[in-house]
C-alpha positions in Angstrom: -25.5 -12.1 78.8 -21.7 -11.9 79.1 -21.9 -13.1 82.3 -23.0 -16.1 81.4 -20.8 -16.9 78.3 -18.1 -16.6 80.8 -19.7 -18.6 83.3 -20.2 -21.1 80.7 -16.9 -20.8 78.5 -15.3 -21.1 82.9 -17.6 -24.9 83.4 -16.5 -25.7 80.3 -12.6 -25.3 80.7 -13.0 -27.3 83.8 -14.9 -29.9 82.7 -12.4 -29.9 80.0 -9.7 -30.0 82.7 -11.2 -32.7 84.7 -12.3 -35.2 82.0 -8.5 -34.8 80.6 -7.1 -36.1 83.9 -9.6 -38.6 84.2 -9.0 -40.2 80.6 -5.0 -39.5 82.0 -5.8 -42.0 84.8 -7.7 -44.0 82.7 -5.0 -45.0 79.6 -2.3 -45.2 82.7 -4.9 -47.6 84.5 -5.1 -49.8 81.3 -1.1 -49.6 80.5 -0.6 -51.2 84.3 -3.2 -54.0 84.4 -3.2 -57.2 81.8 -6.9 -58.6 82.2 -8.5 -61.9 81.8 -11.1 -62.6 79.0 -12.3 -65.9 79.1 -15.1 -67.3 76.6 -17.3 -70.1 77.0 -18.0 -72.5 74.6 -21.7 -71.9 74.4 -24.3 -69.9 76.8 -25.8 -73.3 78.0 -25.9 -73.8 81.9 -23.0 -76.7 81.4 -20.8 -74.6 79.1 -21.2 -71.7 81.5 -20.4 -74.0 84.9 -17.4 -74.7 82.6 -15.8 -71.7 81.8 -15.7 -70.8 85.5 -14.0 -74.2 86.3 -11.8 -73.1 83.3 -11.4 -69.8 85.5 -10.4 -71.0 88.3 -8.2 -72.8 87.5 -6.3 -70.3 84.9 -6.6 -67.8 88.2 -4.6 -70.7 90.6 -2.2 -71.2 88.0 -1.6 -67.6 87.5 -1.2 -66.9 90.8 1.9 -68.6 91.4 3.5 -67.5 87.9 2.5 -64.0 89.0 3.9 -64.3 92.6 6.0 -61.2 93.6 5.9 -60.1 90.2 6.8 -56.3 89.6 5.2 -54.9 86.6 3.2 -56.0 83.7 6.1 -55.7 81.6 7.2 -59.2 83.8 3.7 -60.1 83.7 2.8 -60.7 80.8 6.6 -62.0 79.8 5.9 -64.9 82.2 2.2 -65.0 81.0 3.4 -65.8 77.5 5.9 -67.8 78.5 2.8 -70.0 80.4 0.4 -70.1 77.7 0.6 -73.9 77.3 0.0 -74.4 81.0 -2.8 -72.2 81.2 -4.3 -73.7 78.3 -3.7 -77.1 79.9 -5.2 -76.1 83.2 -8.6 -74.7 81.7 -9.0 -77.6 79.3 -8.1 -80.2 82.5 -10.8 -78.0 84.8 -13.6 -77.6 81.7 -13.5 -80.9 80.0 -13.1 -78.7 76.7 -10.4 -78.0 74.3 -8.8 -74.9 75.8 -6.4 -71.8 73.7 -4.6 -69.3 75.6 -2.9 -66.5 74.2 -2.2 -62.8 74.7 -4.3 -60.1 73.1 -5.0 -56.2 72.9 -8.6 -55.8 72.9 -11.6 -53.2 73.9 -12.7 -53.4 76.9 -15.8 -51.8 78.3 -16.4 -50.4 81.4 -17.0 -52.9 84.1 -18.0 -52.4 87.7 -17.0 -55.5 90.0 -18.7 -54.4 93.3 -15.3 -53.5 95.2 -13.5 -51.6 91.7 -14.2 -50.8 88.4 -12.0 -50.3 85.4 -12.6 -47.9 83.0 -13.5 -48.9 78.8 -10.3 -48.6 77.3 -7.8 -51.1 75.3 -6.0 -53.3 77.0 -3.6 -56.3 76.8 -5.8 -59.6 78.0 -4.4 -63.1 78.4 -7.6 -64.5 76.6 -9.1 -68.1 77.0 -10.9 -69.1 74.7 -13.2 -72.9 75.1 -14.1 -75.0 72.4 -14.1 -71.9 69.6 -15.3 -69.5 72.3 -19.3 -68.9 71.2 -20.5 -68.3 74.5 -20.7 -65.9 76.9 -17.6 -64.1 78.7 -15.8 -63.2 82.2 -13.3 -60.7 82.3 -11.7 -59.7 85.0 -7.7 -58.6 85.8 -5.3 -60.9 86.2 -2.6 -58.5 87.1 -1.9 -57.1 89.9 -4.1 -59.7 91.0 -7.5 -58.2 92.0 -9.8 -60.6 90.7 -7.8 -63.2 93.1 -7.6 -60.8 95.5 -11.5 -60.1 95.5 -12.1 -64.3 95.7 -9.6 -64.0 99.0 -9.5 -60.6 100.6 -6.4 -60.0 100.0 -5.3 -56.8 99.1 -1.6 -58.1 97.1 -1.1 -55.9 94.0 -3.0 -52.9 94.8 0.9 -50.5 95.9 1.4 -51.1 92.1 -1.5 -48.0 91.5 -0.7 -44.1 92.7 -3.3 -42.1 93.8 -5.1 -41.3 91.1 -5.8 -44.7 89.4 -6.8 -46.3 92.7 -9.7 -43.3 93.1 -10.4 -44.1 89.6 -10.6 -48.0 89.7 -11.8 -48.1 93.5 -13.7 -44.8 93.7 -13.3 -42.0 96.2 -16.2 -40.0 95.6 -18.6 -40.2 92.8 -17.8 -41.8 89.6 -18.3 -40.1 87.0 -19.0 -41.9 83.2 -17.9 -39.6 80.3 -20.2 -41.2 77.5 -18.8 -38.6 74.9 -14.9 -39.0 75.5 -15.6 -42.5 74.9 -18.3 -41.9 71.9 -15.0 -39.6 70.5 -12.4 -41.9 71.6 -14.5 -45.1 69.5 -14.6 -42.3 66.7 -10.6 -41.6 66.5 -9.9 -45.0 66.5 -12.1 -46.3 63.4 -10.9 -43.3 61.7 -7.5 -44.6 62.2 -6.0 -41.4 64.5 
């Protein structure tokens, strides 16, 4: 019977151990990205063909104001410094009346084929069509992956060390932690 408690009391330690460096890469993962949230109007076919136009063109515009950028510190300097043009490009591209502006906001966990990012806050430039009531697209906007997915490039991805790129572009199995995340939701509505 001892054996076992110590067996058990050992897993536990290193499941301890490994879901602490995890949620280490994790919050360092979201402090080096700034994603892209953008809403749709409505969930109708149009409004959805919309908010990708409004996409794609955010992502072009982006890309040049991102260009040989080092950090997200710069990024998102220059991001808020573009707002107006971004919000001009996605209304030009959707036809809609277009906001742009920078946010912290929950993420979840999203899986885009070639990386994933773990849930987590994050800073987003968000773009938000005609009062945003329809469905979303996130992505990152820096270091460009999103862009980088569309083009095959792989620009951005020295700005990760080793353990967030196994994280965000796997290396093994990944592994989803439901309770760290259940507790993590639980600290911050009770305000710790």
């Amino acid at each position: 019977m001892k054996a076992i408690r110590v067996t058990a009391a050992a897993l536990s330690l290193l499941a301890a151990l490994s879901c602490a460096r995890w949620e280490t890469a994790a919050e360092s993962v979201s402090g080096s990205v700034l994603r892209l949230h953008v809403q749709a109007a409505s969930d109708s076919a149009e409004d959805q063909r919309k908010k990708l136009a409004a996409r794609d063109a955010v992502l072009a515009v982006a890309e040049s104001i991102l260009a040989e950028c080092p950090d997200r510190a710069e990024a998102k300097r220059r991001m808020e410094a573009a707002l107006p043009e971004l919000a001009r490009a996605a209304a030009a591209a959707s036809g809609q009346e277009a906001e742009a502006f920078l946010v912290r906001e929950d993420f979840p966990e999203r899986d885009y084929g070639a990386f994933a990012l773990p849930a987590g806050e994050y800073e987003a430039l968000r773009v938000r069509l005609n009062g945003g009531a329809g469905q979303n697209w996130w992505c990152v906007v820096f270091p460009p992956l999103c862009a980088a997915l569309e083009t095959g490039r792989e620009q951005g991805l020295a700005l990760f060390d080793e353990a967030e790129e196994r994280l965000i572009f796997g290396g093994g199995r990944r592994v989803k932690f439901r309770f760290l995340e259940w507790i993590r939701s639980f600290l911050k509505k009770a305000g710790a």
